[in-house]
SEBA-72888 format. One record per residue (C-alpha): x, y, z negated; residue number from 1. Coordinates in nm, 2 decimals, always signed. Layout:
+--------+--------+--------+-----+
:      X :      Y :      Z : seq :
+--------+--------+--------+-----+
:      X :      Y :      Z : NUM :
...
+--------+--------+--------+-----+
***
This chain:
+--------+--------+--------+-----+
:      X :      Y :      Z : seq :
+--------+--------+--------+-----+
:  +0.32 :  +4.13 :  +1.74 :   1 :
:  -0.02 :  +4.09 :  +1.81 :   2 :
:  -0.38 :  +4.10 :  +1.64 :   3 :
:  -0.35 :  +3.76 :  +1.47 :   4 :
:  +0.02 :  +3.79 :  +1.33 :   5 :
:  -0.05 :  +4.15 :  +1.23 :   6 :
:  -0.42 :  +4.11 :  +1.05 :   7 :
:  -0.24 :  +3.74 :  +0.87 :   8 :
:  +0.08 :  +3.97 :  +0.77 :   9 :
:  -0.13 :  +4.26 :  +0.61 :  10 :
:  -0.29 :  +3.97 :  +0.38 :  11 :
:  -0.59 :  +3.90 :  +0.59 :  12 :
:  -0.94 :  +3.95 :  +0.72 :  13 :
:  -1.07 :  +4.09 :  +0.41 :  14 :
:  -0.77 :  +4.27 :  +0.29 :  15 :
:  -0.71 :  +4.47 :  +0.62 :  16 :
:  -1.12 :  +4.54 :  +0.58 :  17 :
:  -1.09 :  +4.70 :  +0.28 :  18 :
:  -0.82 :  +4.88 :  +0.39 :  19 :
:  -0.95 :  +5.03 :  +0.65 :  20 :
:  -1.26 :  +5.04 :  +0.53 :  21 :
:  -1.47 :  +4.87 :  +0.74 :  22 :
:  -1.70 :  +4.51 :  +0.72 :  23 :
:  -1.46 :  +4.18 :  +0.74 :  24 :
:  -1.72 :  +4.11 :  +1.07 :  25 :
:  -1.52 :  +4.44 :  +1.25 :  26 :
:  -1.18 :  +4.30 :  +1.20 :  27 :
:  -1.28 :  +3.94 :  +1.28 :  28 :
:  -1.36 :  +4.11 :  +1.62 :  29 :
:  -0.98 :  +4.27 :  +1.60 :  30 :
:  -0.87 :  +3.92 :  +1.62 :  31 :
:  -1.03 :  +3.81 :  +1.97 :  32 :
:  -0.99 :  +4.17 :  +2.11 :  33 :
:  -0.69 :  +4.34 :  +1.95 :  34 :
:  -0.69 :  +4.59 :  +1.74 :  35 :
:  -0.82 :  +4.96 :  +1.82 :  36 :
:  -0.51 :  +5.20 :  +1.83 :  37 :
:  -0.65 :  +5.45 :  +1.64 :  38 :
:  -0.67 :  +5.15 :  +1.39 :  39 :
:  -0.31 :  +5.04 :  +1.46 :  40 :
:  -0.16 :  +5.37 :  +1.39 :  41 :
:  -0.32 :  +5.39 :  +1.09 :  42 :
:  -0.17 :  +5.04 :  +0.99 :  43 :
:  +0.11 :  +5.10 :  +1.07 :  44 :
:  +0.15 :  +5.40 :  +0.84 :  45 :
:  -0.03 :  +5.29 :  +0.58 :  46 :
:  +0.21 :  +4.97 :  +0.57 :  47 :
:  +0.50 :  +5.02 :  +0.71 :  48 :
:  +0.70 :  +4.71 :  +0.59 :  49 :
:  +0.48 :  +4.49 :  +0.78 :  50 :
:  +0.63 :  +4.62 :  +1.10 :  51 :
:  +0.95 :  +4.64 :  +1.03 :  52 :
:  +1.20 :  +4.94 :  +1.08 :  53 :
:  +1.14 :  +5.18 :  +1.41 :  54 :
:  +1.27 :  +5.10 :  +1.71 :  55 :
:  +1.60 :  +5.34 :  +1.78 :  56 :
:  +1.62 :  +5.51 :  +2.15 :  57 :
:  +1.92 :  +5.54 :  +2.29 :  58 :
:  +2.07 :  +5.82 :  +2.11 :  59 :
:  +2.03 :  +5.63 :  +1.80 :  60 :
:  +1.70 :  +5.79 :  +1.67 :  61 :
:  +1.41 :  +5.65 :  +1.51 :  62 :
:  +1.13 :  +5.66 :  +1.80 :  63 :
:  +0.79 :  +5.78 :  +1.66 :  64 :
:  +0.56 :  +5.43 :  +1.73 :  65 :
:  +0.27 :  +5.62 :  +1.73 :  66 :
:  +0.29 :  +5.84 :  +2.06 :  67 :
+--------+--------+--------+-----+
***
């Protein structure tokens, strides 16, 4: 998924601002450079439905998405 679809998914410019709290200007920037990892895990822990379920490996186990 990238920066766009994620930002537009979490409800936003100024909703994933305030989440994170940082300015709306930071995350605009997000959106023509991606969004910083340290930022992404964050996300995705903080809302975990917008990413949907884990990726299994092959033994059938959830994989950790942040390492």
């Amino acid at each position: 998924m990238d920066a766009n679809k994620i930002i537009d998914a979490l409800g936003g410019t100024f909703a994933v601002a305030r989440l994170c709290k940082v300015k709306p200007p930071s995350v605009s920037e997000w959106r023509k450079h991606g969004i910083p990892d340290a930022r992404l895990q964050y996300l995705m822990l903080a809302r975990p439905e917008v990413f949907g379920p884990a990726p299994a490996n092959d033994a059938g186990q959830e994989v950790d998405r942040a390492a």
